[in-house]
N, C-alpha and C positions, 0 to 999 in steps of 0.2 A: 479375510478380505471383505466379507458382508461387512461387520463393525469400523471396518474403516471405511467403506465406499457410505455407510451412513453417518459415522461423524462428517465428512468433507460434504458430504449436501446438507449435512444441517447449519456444518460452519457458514457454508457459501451462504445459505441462504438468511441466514439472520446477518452478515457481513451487509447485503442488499440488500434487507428491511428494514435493518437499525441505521446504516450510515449512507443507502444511496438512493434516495427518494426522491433529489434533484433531477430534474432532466436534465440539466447544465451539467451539474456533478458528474451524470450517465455519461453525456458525450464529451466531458475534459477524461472519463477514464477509458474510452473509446479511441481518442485520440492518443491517450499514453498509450495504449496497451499496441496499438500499430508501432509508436515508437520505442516499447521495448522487445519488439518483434525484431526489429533493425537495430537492436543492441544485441539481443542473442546471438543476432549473423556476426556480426563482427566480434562478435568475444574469440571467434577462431580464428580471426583474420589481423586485429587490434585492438588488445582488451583495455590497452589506455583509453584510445575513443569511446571502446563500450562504454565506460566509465562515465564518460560526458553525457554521450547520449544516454544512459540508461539513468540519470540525475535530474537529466533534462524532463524524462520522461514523470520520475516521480516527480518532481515540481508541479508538473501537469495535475497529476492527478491529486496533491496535498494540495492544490490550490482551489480544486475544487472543492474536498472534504471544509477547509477554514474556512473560505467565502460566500458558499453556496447552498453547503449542506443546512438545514432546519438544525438547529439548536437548542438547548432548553428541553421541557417535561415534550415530548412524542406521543401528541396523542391520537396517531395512527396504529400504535402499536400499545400503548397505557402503559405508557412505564417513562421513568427520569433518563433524563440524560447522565446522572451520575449512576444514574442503575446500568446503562451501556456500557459507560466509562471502565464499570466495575469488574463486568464479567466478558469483557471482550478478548477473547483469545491472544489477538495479535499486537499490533503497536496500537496502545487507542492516543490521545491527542496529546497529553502527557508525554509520553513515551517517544511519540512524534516530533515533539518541541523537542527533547532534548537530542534527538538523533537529527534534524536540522540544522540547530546550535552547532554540532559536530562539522556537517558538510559547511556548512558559513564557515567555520575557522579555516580552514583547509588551506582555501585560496591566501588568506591572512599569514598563517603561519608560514606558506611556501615562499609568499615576500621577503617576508623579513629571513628565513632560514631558509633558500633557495636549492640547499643540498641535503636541507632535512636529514643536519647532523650526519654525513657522510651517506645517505639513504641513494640520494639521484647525481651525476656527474653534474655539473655548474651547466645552468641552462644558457644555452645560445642565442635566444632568440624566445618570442614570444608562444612559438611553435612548443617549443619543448616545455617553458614553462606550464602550458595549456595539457600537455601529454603527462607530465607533474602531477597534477590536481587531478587528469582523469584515473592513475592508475591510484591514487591516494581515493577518490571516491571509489570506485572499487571493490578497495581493499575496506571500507566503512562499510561501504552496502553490505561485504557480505559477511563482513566480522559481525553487523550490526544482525540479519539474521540469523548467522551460525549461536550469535550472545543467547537470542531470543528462544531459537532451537530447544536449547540448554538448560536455559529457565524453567520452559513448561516442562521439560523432561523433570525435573526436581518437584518445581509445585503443583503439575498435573501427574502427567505418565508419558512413557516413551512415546505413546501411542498419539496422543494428542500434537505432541511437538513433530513427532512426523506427518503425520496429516496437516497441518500448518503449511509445513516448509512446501508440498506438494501441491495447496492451494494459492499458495503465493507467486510458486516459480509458474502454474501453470494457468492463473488468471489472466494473463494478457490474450490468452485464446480465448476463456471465457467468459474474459469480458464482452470481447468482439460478439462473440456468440449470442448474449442478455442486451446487449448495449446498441446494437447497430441500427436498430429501428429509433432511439433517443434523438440524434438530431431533426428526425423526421416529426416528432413528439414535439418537440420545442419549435419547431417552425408553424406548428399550429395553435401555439400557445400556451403549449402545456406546460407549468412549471412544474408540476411535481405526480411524479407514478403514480397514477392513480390506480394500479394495480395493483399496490399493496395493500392491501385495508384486513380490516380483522376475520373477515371471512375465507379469504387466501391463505393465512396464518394454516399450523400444523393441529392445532387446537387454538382457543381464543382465550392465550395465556396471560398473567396479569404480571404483574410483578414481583410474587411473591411465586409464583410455581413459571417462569420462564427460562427457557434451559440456559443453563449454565456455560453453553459455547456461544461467542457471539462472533 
């Protein structure tokens, strides 16, 4: 339990020095992580809606990472953006794109194939088609993590892809928890953490000896 309570603080914390240094970025994942707070209630209640809502939710916060996040060589931390790119544990932007691509088809594909080849009864109404698409995101979000799971179990260790999966499901608390001062940050002008800087770092790592989780 020690080696895994210390990979999951070191993933978290390079996850928020490498990718969320936006204050904007902090409060669009502030705002997801309440709205996947209210997808988790409803996953026992209506897991087609969680599906919407919990889509809606990542929108939120992949809009902040494309738009907002600092781009290019980082040099709060001295390293490349393709050096992130590279060693980042989870979906880096890459990876992103292509699991987007996915969700954008969805809606597309359920038009034209409404019964998704005998998958859903013939929808009635715009209702159902909408309950469609949520139970289709869904089943993406979480084939798209379980894929991910899988992966590092092969190119890392089991141990890795489990700590993953446990920071991911249980980010929306701690985002709340790191994040909830952010809108308050940005209302004073602040665009970017200024908390982060190389003295807060674990060591004052370069690019050649920084850990390998990101």
């Amino acid at each position: 339990m020690g080696r895994f309570a210390e990979i999951l603080r070191t993933v978290r914390w390079d996850d928020h020095r490498y990718y969320h240094q936006s204050r904007i970025n902090q409060t669009l994942h502030l705002i997801s992580a309440v709205i996947f707070l209210v997808c988790y209630a409803l996953l026992f209640k209506d897991p087609a809606i969680a599906g919407l809502v919990g889509w809606l939710a990542m929108l939120t916060r992949q809009t902040g990472h494309f738009l907002f996040e600092p781009n290019g060589y980082d040099a709060m931390n001295e390293v490349s953006n393709d050096y992130k790119e590279q060693v980042k544990v989870g979906y880096n932007q890459n990876r992103k794109i292509v699991l987007l691509v996915v969700w954008g088809s969805v809606p597309v594909a359920l038009f034209f194939f409404p019964t998704l080849f005998g998958l859903f009864d013939p929808p009635t109404g715009r209702i159902d088609f909408l309950r469609h698409v949520g139970a289709i995101w869904l089943a993406v979000g979480s084939g798209g993590g379980l894929f991910r799971m899988i992966q590092l179990f092969v190119t890392c260790d089991v141990l890795t892809g489990l700590v993953w999966v446990i920071k991911v499901l249980t980010d929306p608390f701690h985002n709340i928890h790191i994040y909830w001062k952010s809108p308050l940050a940005l209302m004073r002008g602040e665009l970017i953490d200024t908390s982060i800087a190389p003295a807060v770092l674990h060591e004052e790592e370069t690019e050649e000896d920084a850990p390998s989780l990101a």
